[in-house]
Structures are given as structure tokens and as C-alpha cells.
N, C-alpha and C positions, 0 to 999 in steps of 0.2 A: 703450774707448769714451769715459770719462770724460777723455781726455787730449785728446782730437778737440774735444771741446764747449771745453775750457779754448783749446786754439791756434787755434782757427776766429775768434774775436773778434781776437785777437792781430794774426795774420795779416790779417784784413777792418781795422783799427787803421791798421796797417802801410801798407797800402796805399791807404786814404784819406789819410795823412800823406803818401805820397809824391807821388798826386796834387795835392796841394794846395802840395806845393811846387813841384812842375812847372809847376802855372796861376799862379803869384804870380810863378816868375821870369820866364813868360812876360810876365806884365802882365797877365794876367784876373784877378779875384774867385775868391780860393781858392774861396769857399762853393760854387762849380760843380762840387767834388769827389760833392757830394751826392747828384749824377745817378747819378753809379757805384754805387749802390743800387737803382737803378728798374732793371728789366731791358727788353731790345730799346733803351729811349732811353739807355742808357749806351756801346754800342756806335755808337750815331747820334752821340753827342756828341764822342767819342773822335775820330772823323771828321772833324767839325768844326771842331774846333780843332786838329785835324793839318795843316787846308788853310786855316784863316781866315789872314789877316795877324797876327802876334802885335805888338801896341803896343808894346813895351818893344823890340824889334826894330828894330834902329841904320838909317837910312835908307842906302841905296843897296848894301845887302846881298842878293845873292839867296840867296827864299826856295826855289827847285829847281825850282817849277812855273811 
């Protein structure tokens, strides 16, 4: 159990790192990783920026929708 409490931070780490480099190369403000903490609004958010326009996204590229 004491192995659980030591990777659980690791892993939540892990995965706020990865979001926040997904939002920075999209062109958003890493700090929006920070929603992925709040529950229900972090699955709202993930959504959002799955469909918004990403800014750093070259003109005349389609985005699928």
C-alpha cells in the first residue's frame, strides 16, 4: 500500500507534465493543465480544447471539423 501513496503523485506529476506540454505546443497557457485537477470541469475542458481553433496552428490547415 505504501508503494500506491509513493506512484500516485508520480503518475498525477507525469501527467500534468504531459498536459501542459500539449497546451503550450498547441499555443495555450500551460497553466490550463490545472483544471485536470477539478473533477467533471476537467473532462469539460479536455473537450474544449479538442474543438477550439488551436492558435499556434499554421493557417489553411484543416482542423477535421
Amino acid at each position: 500500500m505504501e508503494l500506491f501513496f509513493v506512484l500516485l503523485p508520480l503518475f498525477m506529476l507525469f501527467c500534468l507534465w504531459l498536459g501542459y506540454r500539449i497546451l503550450e505546443k498547441a499555443g495555450f497557457d500551460g497553466r490550463w493543465t490545472l483544471v485536470l485537477l477539478v473533477p467533471v470541469l476537467n473532462i469539460i475542458m479536455i473537450w474544449v480544447f479538442a474543438f477550439s481553433t488551436w492558435p499556434k496552428l499554421q493557417n489553411g490547415v484543416d482542423q477535421g471539423f
